[in-house]
N, C-alpha and C positions, 0 to 999 in steps of 0.2 A: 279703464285700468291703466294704469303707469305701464312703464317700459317693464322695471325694474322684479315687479307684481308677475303679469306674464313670463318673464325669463324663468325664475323662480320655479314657476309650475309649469312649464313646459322646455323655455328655450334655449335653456341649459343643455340640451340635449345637442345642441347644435352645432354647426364648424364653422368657426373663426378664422379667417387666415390674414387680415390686412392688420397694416400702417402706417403711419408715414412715408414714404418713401426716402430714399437718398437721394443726394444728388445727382450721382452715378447710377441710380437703378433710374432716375428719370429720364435720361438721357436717350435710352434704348427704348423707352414706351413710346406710343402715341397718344395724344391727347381725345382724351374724352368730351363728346362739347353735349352742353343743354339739347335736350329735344324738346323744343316748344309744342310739337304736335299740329303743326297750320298744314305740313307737306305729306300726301300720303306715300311709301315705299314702294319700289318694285314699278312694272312696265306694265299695263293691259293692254292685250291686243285681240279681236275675235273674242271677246268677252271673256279673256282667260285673263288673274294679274299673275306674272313671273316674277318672283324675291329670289335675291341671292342673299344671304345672311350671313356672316363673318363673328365668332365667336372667340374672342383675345381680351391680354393683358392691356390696360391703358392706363393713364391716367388722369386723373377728374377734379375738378377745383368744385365742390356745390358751393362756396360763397363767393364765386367770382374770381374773374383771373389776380384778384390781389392775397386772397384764401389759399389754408393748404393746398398739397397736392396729394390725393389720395391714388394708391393700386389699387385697381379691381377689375374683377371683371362686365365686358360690356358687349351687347353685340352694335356690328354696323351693318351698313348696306354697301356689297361690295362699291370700290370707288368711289366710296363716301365713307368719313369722319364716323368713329366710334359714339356712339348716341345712350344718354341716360332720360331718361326712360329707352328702352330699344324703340326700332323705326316702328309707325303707323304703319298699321296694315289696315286700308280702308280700301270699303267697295260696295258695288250696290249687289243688294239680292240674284242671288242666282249666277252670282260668278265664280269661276271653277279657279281655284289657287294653286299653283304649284312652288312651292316654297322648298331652295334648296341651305342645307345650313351644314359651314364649315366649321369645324371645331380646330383652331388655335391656341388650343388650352395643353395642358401637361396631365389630363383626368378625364373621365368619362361626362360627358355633358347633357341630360337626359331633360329633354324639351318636352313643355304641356302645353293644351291648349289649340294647337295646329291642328282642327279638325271640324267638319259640319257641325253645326247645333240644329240637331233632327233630333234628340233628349238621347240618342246613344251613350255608351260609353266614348270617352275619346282617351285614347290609347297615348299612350307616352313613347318620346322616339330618341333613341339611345344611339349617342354621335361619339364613337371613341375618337382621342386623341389624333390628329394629323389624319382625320377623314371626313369626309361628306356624308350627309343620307338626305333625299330626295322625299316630301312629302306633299300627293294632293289630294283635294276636297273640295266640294264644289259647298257654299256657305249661303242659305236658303231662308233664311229667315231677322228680316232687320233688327238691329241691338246693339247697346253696348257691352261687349265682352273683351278680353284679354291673352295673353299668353305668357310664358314664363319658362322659368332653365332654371337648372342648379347643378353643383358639378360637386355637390357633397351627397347627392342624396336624398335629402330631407323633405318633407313636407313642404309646400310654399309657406307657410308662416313661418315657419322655422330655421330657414336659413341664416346662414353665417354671411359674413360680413361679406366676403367676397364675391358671392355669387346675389345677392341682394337687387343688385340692378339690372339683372339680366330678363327683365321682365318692361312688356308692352303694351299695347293698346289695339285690339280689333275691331272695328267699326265696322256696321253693316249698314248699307243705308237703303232706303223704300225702293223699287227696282223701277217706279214709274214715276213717283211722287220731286216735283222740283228741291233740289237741295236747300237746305235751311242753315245761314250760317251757321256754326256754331263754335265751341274750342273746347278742347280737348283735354283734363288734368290729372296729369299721373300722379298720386302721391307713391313716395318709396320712403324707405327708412336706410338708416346706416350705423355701425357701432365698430367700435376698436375693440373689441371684445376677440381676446386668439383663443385656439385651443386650450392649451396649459388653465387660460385664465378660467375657462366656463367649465373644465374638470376641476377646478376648486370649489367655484363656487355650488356645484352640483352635489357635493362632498361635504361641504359646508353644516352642522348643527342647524346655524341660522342663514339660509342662503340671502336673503336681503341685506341681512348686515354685513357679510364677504363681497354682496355686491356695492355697496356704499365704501367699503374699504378700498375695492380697486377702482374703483370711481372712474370706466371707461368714458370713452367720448361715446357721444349719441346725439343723432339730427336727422330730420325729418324733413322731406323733399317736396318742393309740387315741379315736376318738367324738373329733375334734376335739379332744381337751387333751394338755396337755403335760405330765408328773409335774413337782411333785407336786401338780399341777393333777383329772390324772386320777382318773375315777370309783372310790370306795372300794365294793369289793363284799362282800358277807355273806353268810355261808351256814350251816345248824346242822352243828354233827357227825354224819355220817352222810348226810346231804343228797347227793342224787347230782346232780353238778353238768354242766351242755349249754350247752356256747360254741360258735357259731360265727365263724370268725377268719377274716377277709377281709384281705388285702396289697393294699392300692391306692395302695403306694406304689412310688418308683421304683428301690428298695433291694432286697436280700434279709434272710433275717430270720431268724434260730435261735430260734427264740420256746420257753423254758424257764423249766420251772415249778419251784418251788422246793417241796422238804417231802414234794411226791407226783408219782407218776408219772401221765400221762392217755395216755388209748386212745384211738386216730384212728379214726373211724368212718366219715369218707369225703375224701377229695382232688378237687381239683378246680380249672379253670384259668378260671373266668369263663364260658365258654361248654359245658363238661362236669362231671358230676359222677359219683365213682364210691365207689358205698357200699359197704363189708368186710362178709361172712359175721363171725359172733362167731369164727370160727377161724381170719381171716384180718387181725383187728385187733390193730393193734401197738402196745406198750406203753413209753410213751418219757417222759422229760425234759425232750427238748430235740430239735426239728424245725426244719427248713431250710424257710420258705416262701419260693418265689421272686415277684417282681411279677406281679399277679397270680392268685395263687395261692388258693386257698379249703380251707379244714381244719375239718371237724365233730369234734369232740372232748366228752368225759364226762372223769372225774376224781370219788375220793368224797373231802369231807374229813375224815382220821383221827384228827387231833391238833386240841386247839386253838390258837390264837394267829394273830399276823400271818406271811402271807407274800407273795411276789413273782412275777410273771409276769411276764416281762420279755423284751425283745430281749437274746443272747446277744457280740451285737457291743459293743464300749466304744462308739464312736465315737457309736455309735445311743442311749448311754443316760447318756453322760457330762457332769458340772455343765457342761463346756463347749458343748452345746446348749441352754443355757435362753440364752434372747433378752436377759433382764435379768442383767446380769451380776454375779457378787460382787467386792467390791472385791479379797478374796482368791484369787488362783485355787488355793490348796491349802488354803479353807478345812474342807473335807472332814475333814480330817485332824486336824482336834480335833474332841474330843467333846462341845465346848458345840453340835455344830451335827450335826441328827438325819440321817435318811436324807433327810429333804425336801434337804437340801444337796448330801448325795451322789452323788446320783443325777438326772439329766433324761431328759424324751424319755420312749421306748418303754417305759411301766412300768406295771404294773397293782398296785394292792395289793391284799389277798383278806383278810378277817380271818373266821376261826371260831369261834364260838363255843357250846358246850356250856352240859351242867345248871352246870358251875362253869367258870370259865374262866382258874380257877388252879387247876385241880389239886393234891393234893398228893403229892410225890416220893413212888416207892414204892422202898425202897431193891432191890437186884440181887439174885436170890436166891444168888448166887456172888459172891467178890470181884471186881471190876472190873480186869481188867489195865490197870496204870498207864505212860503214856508221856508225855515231853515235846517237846513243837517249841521251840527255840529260836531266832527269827528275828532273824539275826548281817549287817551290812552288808559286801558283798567291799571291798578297798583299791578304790580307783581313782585315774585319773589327775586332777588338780582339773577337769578341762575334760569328763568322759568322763559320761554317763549315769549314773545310780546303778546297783550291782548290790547284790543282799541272797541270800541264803540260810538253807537251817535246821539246826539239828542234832538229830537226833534222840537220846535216850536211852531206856531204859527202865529205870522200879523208882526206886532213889534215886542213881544213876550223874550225876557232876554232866556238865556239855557242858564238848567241846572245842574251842574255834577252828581246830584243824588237820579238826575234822571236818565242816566245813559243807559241804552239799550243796547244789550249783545245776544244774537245779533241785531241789525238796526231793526226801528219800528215799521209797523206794516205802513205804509203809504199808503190812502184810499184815495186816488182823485178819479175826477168824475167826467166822462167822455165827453166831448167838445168842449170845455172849461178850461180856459189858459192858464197856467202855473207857471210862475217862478220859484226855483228853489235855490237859496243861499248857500253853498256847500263853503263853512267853516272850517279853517286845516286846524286845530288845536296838538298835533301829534308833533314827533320831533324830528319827523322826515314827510318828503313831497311825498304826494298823492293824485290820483285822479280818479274820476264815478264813472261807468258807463251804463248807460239804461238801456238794458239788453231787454229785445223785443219794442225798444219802440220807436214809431217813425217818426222823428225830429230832424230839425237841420243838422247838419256833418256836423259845427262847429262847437256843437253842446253835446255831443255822441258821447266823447269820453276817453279815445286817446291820444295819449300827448304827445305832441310834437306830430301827428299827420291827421287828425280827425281839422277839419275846417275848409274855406275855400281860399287859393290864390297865400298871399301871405296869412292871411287872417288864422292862426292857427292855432288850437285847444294847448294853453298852457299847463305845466304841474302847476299844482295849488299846493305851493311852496308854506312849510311851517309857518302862522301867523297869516298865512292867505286866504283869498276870498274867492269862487270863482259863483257867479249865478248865472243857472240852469234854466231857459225859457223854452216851454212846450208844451201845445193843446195835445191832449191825448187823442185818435181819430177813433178808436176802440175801446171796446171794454175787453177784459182779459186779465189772465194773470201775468207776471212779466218780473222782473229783475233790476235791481240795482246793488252793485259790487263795483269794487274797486279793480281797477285795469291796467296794475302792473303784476309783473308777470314772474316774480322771485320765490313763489311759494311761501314770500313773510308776511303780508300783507290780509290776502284773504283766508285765513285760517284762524289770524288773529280775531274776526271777527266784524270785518267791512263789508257787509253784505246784508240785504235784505231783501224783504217782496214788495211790490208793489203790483197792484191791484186797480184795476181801473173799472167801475160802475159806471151803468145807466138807471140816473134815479125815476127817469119820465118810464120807464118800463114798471108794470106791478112785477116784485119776487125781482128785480136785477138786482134792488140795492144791496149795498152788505149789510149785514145781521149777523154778529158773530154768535150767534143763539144756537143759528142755522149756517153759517158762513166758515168753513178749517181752513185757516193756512197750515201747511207745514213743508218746513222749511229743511231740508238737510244739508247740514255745512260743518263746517270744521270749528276745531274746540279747544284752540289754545288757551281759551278762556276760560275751561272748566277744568281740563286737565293738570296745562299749569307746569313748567322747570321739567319738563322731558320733552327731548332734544329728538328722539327714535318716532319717524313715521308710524312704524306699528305698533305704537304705544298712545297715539294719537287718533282714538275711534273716530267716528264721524259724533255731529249730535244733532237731537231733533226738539227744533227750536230753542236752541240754546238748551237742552238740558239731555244728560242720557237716560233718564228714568221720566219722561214728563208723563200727567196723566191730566187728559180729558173729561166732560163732562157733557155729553149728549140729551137733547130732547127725546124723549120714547113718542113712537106712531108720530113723525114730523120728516122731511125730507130735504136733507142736508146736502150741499153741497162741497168736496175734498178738493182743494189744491195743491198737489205734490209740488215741490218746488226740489231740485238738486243743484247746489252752489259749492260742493267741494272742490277740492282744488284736482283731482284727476277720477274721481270713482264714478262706476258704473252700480247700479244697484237693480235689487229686485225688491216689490213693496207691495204687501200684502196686506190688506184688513183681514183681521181674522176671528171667529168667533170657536168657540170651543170645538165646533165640526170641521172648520176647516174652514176655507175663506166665503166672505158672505159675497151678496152680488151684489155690482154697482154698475152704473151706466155709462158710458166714457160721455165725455160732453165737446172738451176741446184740447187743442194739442199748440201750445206756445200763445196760446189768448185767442187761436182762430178754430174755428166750428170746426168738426171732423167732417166728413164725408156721411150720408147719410149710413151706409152697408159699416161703417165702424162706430158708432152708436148703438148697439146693441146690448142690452145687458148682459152679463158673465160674470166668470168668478173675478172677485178683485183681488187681481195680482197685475201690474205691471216693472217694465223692466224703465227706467230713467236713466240717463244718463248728464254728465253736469252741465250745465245746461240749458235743461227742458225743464219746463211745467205740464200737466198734465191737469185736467180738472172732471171729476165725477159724480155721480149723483147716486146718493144714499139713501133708501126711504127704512126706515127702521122700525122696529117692530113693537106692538104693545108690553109694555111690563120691563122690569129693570132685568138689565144681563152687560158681561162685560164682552169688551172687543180687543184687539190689539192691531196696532199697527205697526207691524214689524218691517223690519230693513235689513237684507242681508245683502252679499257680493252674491254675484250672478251664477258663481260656484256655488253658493247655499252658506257662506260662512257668515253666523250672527253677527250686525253692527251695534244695532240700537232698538228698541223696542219702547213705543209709547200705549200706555192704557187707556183706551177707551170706556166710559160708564155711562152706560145708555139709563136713563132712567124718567 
C-alpha cells in the first residue's frame, strides 16, 4: 500500500510538526547522526545493562551531510550523539535492564516497549516534560524485538513527523550459545506533513487528491539514511550472511533481495518472537513486513558483483522521495546518471566480493537458446499515459508490431538450459529489465549504473539500444521480468512480465497451459488510457479487467499468482458460488514451501508486489463457474477474472 493510501485511511489522524529548519533554529540544535547498529548502548555489569536515554530537539541530514537538515525528535545515550534509529539495547537472555530516560522535550513523552517479553502486557511509561522515570525488567527470552516514543500520543504507525524517529532496536541474544555475527536494520519513515496540512486533508471529499495537491516530502530510512545515502555493505563469496530487519515505520514493506534468495529464521511483531525449526524455514525473494514487524533472516552470497535490497513498492524507493530534488524529474532515464539517481529511500546496496572480482566468462557447455524482447511503445491518445509493450522472437525471426504483448509474453525456459536474450529499446526513452527471482551474474541483474562487477557496469539501454541478457536458469519456478526504473512511468505502462522456468526430464513439470494459469496482476495504462488520477487507474489481470478462463473439468491445475504493480498489496480469492474452493500451496517465489505450509485450505492469499505464489487445483466433474477475484486487503474490489470449468 502506498504512503498516500494508508494516510488517507488512517494517518490523517496524526500530528505533524516538522520542516525545514532555519539557519538560526539550527544553530541552537545538536546534530542527529546515523545509527548503524554495530555498538550496543548503555554499561553491563553483574549481569545488569544500565542505559541512560536523553530525549531532545536535534537535527538530522538522512541523505548525508551534503542533504537537508531536518528538526526532529531523537533519543541519545547520555554523553553520546543524538541517534536515528535510537541506541541498541542488546543483551543476552536473562539480563535484568534498568533503563533511565530524560525527557528534553516541551510535551509528554510516553515510551513502549521497555519491558520482559514473558507474553505480559507491557505497560507504557509516561516521561513529562524536564523529568526522568526510571524503568527495570529483567528480558528472558532471545529475539528480535523493539521499542519506540511519541510525544503526540498516537499509535506507533501513526505518528507524525516529529516524533517518527524516536524508535529502536532490542536484541536479545542466546544466554549460552557463542554470538553470531550479524547487523542490524532499522527501517523508519519521515514526511513534511504539519498539522494544518493533515486536518485538511482529513476534511477533504477526496483525501488522496488534497494529498497529491499538497504534495509533501516523504522518505524512507534504513539506520537513518536515505539511498543513495545508505550504508554500503560487503561481504566475501561464500560468507553466510545474518540481518535482522526491524519495520518501525508507518508503511508496509515487500523488502526483496535481488541475485539470491534468503531464509527467514524467525518473525516477529516487537513484543513476540518466533524462531523456524531448519524444516520449517522458508526461502523467499521478496517478504511483506507489516509496521512493526521483526524478520531474522541468513542468505549466502554466490556470485560476485553489486546487488540490491530494497523495498518492493515504487513509491517507497522512487527518485521522487529524495528531499533534494533534481531539476529533471525523468532524469533517471539517461545513462549519464547512475543508479544513485534512480532510485531513493528504502535501498540497501550489498557488494561481493571474491579471489577475483571479474571473473572470467565460462562459455555454456550447450548452445544457448537465443530469444529477443523487443520493447515497442502502444499508439495512444496525446493526452493519455504512455503504454509500451514487447515482442518476442526467437532464433533470427525479425519482430512484428502487430505482435506486441501487454503485458509482455510469458517466457517459458527450461532449467539448466543457457539463454540469451536480446532486450531491443524501440521506445523513446532509456530503460532497463531486471529478472526478479533469479540467480544470475550482477552484470545482467538489471540495475543501471550499479548492478555489475569493478567498472564493468549494467548500462540504460538507451533508445535504438541493445543490451543482451545471458543466463542458465538453476530452478524451476515462477519469477519475474519488469523494468527497473523507479518513476511510476514505466511499469504501469506495461513493461512487465512472467517468466516461468520448467523441468522438461520430470513427468507433469512441463508447462501445459491446458493445465498450466499464469496470472499476472499489474498495472494498466494500456487499457485505461488519458487518465492522469491513480485512483482511476485499477489494477488488471493479465492485461484485461474482465478476462475469462477456460478450465479442464476432473483435471489438476496448477495457479501462478504473479503481483507486478507498482505499490499494491492484494487479497486473491478463487472462488465458486459457496465461497472460496480449496487449493494446495505449492511454492512461494519459485522455491518449495516448508512441508506444515502445503496444506490444502481455502484459497485465499494475501500478495504483495513482488511475490509469486504457486497452487494446486484439482477440480471437479461437470461444468460450473469460478472467479478469481482481487481486492485490497481492506476488502475493496480491484478486478475479477471468470473461471469456466467444463
Amino acid at each position: 500500500m502506498c504512503f498516500k493510501r494508508s494516510l488517507a485511511a488512517g494517518f490523517v489522524v496524526a500530528v505533524a510538526l516538522l520542516s525545514r529548519v532555519t539557519a538560526s533554529a539550527a544553530a541552537e540544535l545538536s546534530p542527529v547522526l546515523a545509527n548503524d547498529n554495530r555498538r550496543a548502548a548503555g554499561v553491563v555489569a553483574a549481569n545488569t545493562l544500565t542505559l541512560n536515554l536523553r530525549a531532545e530537539e536535534g537535527l538530522w541530514r538522512p541523505e548525508g551531510d551534503a542533504g537537508p537538515a531536518l528538526r526532529i525528535e531523537a533519543f541519545g545515550e547520555d554523553g553520546d550523539a543524538l541517534r536515528v534509529p535510537a541506541p541498541l539495547i542488546r543483551v543476552r537472555e536473562g539480563t535484568a535492564i534498568v533503563v533511565t530516560i530524560r525527557n528534553n522535550l516541551g510535551q509528554m513523552l510516553t515510551a513502549h516497549g521497555l519491558c520482559a517479553r514473558d507474553g505480559q502486557k507491557c505497560a507504557p511509561i509516561d516521561v513529562p516534560p524536564a523529568s526522568s522515570r526510571e524503568v527495570r525488567f529483567t528480558i528472558d527470552r532471545a529475539g528480535t524485538y523493539h521499542y519506540w516514543a511519541t510525544t503526540t500520543g498516537m499509535p506507533f504507525a501513526f505518528r507524525g513527523a516529529a516524533d517518527t524517529q524516536l524508535s529502536g532496536a532490542l536484541v536479545v541474544d542466546p544466554a549460552q550459545a557463542p554470538l553470531e555475527a550479524d547487523r542490524v536494520l532499522v527501517i523508519t519513515d519521515w514526511t513534511s506533513l504539519t498539522r494544518d496540512e493533515l486536518k485538511t486533508i482529513a476534511s477533504a471529499d477526496d483525501p488522496g487528491v488534497e494529498f497529491a495537491r499538497i504534495n509533501p516530502k516523504l522518505t524512507f530510512l534504513i539506520n537513518g539514511l536515505s539511498w543513495p545515502a545508505t550504508e554500503r555493505l560487503t561481504y566475501q563469496l561464500g560468507e553466510k550472511v545474518r540481518w535482522r530487519v526491524i519495520n518501525l515505520s508507518s508503511q508496509r514493506h515487500p523488502m526483496h533481495m535481488h541475485g539470491f534468495y534468503y531464509e527467514i529464521g524467525s518473525l516477529g511483531d516487537g513484543l513476540k518472537d518466533t524462531t523456524f525449526a531448519q524444516d520449517r524455514k522458508q526461502r523467499v525473494v521478496t517478504h511483506l513486513m507489516q509496521p512493526g514487524s521483526t524478520m531474522s533472516m541468513t542468505w549466502t552470497p554466490e556470485r560476485v558483483g553489486n546487488w540490491l535490497f530494497h523495498c518492493h513498492i515504487m513509491h517507497h524507493v522512487s527518485p521522487e522521495r529524495r528531499l533534494t530534488k533534481t531539476a529533471d524529474s525523468h532524469a533517471d532515464h539517461h545513462a549519464a546518471h547512475d543508479a544513485s539517481a534512480g532510485m531513493a529511500g528504502l535501498v540497501l546496496g550489498v557488494t561481493v566480493r571474491g579471489p577475483s572480482d571479474a571473473p572470467a566468462a565460462v562459455a555454456p557447455a550447450v548452445a544457448p537458446r537465443k530469444l529477443a524482447l523487443t520493447m515497442r511503445a502502444l499508439p495512444t491518445r496525446p493526452s493519455a499515459d504512455p503504454a509500451s509493450g514487447f515482442v518476442l522472437t526467437e532464433g533470427s525471426d525479425p519482430p512484428s508490431d502487430e505482435a506486441v504483448s501487454v503485458p509482455g509474453p510469458t517466457l517459458v525456459l527450461r532449467r539448466g538450459e543457457p539463454v540469451e536474450i536480446t532486450l531491443v529499446n524501440r521506445l523513446s526513452e532509456g530503460t532497463a529489465i531486471h529478472w526478479h527471482g533469479m540467480e544470475l551474474d550482477s552484470y545482467y541483474d538489471g540495475a543501471h549504473g550499479w548492478s555489475g562487477v569493478g567498472s564493468r557496469v549494467t548500462p540504460l539501454i538507451e533508445p535504438g539500444g541493445t543490451f543482451v541478457v545471458r543466463f542458465t536458469p538453476p530452478r524451476t519456478g515462477t519469477f519475474i521480468y519488469h523494468t527497473h526504473l523507479h518513476d511510476n512511468r514505466q511499469l504501469p505502462s506495461g513493461l512487465y512480465g512472467a517468466l516461468l522456468v520448467v523441468d522438461p526430464d520430470e513427468v507433469g513439470d512441463a508447462f501445459d497451459p491446458s493445465t498450466d494459469h499464469v496470472f499476472v496482476i499489474g498495472g494498466g495504462n494500456f487499457v485505461i488510457g488519458g487518465v492522469n488520477s491513480e485512483a482511476a487507474r485499477p489494477p488488471v489481470l493479465n492485461g484485461e479487467r474482465q478476462p475469462r478462463f477456460v478450465w479442464k473439468a476432473r483435471a489438476r491445475h496448477r495457479v501462478r499468482l504473479i503481483n507486478i504493480t507498482t505499490d499494491d498489496i492484494f487479497t486473491v480469492t478463487l472462488q465458486g458460488t459457496d465461497g472460496p474452493v480449496t487449493w494446495r500451496p505449492l511454492t512461494k517465489d519459485g522455491a518449495s514451501l516448508p512441508p506444515d505450509r502445503c496444506v490444502p485450505g481455502p484459497a485465499r492469499q494475501t500478495i504483495a508486489v513482488g511475490e509469486t505464489y504457486d497452487f494446486e487445483v484439482q477440480t471437479q466433474p461437470g461444468r460450473q463457474n469460478l472467479w478469481l477475484e482481487v481486492r485490497t486487503t481492506g476488502g475493496k474490489w480491484q478486478v475479477q477474472g471468470q473461471v469456466i470449468v467444463k
